[in-house]
Backbone as numpy.savetxt, mean C-alpha at the origin, in Angstrom:
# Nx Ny Nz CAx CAy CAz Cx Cy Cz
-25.99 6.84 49.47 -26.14 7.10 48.06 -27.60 6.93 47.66
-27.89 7.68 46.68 -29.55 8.01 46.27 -29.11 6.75 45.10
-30.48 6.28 44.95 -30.94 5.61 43.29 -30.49 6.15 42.31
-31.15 7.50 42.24 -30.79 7.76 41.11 -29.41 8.18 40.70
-28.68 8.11 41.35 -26.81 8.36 41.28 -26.72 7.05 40.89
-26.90 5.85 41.76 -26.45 4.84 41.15 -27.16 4.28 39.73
-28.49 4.57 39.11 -28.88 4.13 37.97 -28.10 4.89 36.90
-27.62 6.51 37.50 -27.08 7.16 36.10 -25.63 6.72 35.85
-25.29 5.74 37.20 -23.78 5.28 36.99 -23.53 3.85 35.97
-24.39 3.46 36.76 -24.75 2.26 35.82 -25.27 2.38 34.37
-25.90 3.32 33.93 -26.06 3.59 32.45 -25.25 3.91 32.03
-23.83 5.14 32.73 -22.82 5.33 31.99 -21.73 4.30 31.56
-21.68 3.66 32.63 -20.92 2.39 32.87 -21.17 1.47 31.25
-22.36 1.49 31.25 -22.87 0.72 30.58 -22.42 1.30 29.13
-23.06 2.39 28.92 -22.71 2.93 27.37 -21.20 3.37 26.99
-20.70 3.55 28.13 -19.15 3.36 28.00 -18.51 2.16 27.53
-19.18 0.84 28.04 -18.60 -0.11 27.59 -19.23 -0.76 26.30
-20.45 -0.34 25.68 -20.64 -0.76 24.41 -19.88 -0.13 23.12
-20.03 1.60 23.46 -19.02 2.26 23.04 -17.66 2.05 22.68
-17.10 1.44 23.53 -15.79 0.64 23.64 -15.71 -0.89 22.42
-17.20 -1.28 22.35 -16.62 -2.95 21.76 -16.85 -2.12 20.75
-17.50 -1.17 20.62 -18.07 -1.06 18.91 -17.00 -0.10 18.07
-16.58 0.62 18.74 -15.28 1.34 18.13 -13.64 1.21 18.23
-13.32 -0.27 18.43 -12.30 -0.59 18.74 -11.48 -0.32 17.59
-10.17 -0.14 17.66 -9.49 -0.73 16.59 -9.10 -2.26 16.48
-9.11 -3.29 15.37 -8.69 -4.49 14.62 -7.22 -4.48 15.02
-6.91 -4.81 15.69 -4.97 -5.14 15.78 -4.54 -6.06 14.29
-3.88 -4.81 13.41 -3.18 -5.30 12.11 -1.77 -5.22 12.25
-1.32 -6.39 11.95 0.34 -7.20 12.10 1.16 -5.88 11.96
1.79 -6.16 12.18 2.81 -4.68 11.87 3.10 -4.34 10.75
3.19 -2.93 9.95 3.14 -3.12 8.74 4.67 -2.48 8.68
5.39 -2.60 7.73 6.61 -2.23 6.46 6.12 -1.90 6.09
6.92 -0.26 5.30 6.90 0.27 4.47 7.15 0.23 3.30
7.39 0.22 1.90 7.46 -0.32 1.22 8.02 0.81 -0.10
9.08 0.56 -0.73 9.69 1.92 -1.31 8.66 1.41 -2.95
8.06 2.60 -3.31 7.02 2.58 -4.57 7.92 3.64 -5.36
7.83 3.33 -6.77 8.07 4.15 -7.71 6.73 4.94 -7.84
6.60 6.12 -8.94 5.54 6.76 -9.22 4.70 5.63 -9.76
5.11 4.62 -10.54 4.52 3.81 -11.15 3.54 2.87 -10.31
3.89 3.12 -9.39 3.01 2.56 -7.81 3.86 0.79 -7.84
5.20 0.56 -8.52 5.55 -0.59 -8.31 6.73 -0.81 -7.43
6.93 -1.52 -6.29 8.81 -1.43 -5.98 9.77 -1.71 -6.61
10.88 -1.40 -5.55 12.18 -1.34 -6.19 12.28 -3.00 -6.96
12.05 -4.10 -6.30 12.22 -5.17 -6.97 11.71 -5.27 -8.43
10.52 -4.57 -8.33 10.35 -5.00 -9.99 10.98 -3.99 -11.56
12.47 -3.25 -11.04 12.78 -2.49 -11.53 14.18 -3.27 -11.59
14.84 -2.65 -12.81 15.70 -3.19 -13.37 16.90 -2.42 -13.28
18.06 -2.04 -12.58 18.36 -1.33 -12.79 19.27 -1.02 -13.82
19.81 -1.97 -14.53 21.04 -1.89 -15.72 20.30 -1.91 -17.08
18.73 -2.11 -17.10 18.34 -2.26 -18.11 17.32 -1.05 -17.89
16.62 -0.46 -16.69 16.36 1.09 -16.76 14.55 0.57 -17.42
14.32 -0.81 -16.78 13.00 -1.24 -17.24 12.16 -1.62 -15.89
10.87 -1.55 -16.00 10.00 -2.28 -14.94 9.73 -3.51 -15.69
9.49 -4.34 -14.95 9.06 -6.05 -15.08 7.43 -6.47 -14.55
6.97 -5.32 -14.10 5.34 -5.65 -13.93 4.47 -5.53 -15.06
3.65 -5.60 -14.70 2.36 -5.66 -16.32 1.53 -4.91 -15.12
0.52 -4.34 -15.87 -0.77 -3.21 -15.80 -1.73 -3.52 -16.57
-2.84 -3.61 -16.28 -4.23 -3.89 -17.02 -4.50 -3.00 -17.21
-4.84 -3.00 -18.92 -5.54 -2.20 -19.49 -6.63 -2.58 -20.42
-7.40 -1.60 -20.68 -8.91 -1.59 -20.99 -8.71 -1.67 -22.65
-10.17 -2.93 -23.13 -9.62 -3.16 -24.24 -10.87 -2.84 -25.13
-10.97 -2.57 -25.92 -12.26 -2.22 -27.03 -12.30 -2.85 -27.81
-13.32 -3.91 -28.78 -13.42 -4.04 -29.86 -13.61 -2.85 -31.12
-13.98 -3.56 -32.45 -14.13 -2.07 -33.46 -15.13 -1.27 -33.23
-16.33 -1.53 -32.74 -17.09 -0.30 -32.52 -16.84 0.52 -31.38
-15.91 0.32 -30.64 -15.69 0.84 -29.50 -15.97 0.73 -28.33
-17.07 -0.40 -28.05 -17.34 -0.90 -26.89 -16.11 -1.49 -26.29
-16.72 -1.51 -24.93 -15.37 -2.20 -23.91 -15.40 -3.75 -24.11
-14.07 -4.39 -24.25 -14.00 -6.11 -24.58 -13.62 -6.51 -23.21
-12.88 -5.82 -22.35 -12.57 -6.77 -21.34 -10.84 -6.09 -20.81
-10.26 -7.14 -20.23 -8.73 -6.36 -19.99 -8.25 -7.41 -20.60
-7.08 -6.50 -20.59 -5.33 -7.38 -21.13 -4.44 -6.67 -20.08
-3.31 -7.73 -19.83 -2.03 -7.45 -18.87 -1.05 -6.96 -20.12
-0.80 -5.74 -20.42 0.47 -5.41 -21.07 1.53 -4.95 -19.91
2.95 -4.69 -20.62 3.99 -4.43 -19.66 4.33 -2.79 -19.36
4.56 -2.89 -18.17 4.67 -1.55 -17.66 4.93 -0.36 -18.31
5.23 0.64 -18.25 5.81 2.15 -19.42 6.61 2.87 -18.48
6.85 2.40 -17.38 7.87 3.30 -16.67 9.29 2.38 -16.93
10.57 3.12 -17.24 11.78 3.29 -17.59 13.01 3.44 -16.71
12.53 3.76 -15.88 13.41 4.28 -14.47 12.58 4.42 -13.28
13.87 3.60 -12.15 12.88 3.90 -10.96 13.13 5.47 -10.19
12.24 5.75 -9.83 12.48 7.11 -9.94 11.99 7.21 -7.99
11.75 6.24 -7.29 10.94 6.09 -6.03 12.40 6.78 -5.06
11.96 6.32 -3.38 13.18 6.25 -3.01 14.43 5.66 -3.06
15.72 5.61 -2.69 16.58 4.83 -3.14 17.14 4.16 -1.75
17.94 3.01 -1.45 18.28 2.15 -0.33 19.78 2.67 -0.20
19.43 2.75 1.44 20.59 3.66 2.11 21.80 3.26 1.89
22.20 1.33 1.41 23.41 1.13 0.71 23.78 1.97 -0.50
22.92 2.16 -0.92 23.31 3.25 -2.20 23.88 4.43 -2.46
23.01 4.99 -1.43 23.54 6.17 -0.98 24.52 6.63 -0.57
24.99 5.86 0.49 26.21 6.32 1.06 27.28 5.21 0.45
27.81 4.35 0.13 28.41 3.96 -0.87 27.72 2.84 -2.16
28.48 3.38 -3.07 27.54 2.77 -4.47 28.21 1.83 -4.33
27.76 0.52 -5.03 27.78 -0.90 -5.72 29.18 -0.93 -6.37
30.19 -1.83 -5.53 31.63 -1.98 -6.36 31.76 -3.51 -7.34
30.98 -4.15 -6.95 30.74 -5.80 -7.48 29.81 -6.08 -8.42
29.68 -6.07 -9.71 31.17 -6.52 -10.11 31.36 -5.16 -10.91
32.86 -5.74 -10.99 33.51 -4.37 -11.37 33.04 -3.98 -13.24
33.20 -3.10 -12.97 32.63 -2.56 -14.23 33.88 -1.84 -15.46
């Protein structure tokens, strides 16, 4: 074997393996999916007999001249969950309690 075969092996070698630390992926825990209404909230924070959300949303607040004051947490404006629905549901509805 010539030098220069082995120096261009060794450089590849080489930039192969920096290549490697620097573009790894982060191993993130396993993720769940998570059923979102349009409202971007889940099924838990939806009500279903009362047809209400239970989260709050910040919104932007003005004094009288119209400058910005800061936020406030008011309560949600969505009414219905409208997201996906849970496969108990689907294939048979809720008999308890009786209605």
């Amino acid at each position: 074997m010539d030098p220069v075969s082995l120096v261009v092996g060794g450089v590849l070698l080489a930039v192969g393996f920096v290549a490697g630390r620097l573009g790894r992926r982060r191993p993130s825990g396993p993720v769940t999916p998570q059923a979102v209404c349009s409202c971007g909230h889940p099924l838990s924070q939806h009500d279903p007999e009362r047809n209400t959300c239970h989260a709050e949303v910040v919104r932007d607040t003005y004094n009288k001249r119209g400058r910005w004051a800061g936020h406030t947490w008011v309560a949600c404006s969505c009414r219905q969950y409208i997201g996906p629905r849970p496969i108990d549901e689907v294939f048979a509805p809720r008999v308890l309690p009786p209605s």
